[in-house]
C-alpha positions as CSV (number, residue, x, y, z in Angstrom):
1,X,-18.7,-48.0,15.2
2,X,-19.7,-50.4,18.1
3,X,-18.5,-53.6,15.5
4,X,-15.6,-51.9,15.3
5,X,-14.9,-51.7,19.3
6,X,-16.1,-55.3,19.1
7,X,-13.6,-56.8,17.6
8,X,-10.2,-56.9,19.2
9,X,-8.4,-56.9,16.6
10,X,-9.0,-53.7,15.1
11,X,-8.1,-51.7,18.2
12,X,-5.9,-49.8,15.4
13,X,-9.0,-48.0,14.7
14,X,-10.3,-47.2,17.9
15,X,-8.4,-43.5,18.0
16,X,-9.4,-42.7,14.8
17,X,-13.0,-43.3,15.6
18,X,-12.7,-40.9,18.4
19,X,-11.2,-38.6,16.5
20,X,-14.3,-38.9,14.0
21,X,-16.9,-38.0,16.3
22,X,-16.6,-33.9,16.4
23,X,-18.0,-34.6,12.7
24,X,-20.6,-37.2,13.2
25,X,-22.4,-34.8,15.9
26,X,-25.3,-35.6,17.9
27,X,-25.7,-38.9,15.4
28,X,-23.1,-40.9,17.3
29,X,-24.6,-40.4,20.9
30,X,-27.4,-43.3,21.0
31,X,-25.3,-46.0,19.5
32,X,-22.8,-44.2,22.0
33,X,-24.7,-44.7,25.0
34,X,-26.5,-48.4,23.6
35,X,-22.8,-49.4,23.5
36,X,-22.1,-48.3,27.5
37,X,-24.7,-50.9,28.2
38,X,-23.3,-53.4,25.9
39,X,-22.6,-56.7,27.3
40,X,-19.2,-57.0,26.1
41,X,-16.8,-55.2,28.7
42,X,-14.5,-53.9,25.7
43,X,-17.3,-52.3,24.3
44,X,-18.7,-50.8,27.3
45,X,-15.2,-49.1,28.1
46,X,-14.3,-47.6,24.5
47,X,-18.0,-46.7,24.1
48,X,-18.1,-44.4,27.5
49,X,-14.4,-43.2,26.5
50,X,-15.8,-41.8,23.6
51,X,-18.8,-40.2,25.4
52,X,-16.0,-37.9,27.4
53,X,-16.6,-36.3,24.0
54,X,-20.4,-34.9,24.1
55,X,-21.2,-32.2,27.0
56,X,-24.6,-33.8,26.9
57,X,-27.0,-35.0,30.1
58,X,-26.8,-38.5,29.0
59,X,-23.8,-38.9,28.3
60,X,-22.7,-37.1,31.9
61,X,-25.1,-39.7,33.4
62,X,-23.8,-42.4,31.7
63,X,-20.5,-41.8,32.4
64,X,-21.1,-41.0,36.1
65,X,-22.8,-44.1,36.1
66,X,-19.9,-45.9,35.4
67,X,-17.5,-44.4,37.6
68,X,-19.9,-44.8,40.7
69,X,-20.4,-48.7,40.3
């Protein structure tokens, strides 16, 4: 999932990976929030857009984070 928001030029995809995650569940959240922290600013962004989709602590945190810096 996070080599796919990696690469620019499959931004096609990128909607249909967030549509994915009601079915991947909890299993999506770590490399979810890893990707948040990821260097690469494209990363970071779709990763905490797709975050909006767990109701979890972390995720909250990790989005908050975000928005406050």
């Amino acid at each position: 999932m996070l080599q796919v928001f990696a690469d620019p030029t499959r931004q096609a995809e990128f909607p249909f990976i967030r549509q994915a995650l009601p079915w991947m569940g909890d299993d999506a959240l770590p490399p979810l929030l890893g990707g948040a922290r990821a260097d690469q600013l494209q990363v970071q962004a779709e990763s905490i857009r797709a975050l909006g989709h767990y109701r979890s602590q972390a995720s909250t945190n990790v989005m908050m984070r975000s928005y406050l810096s």
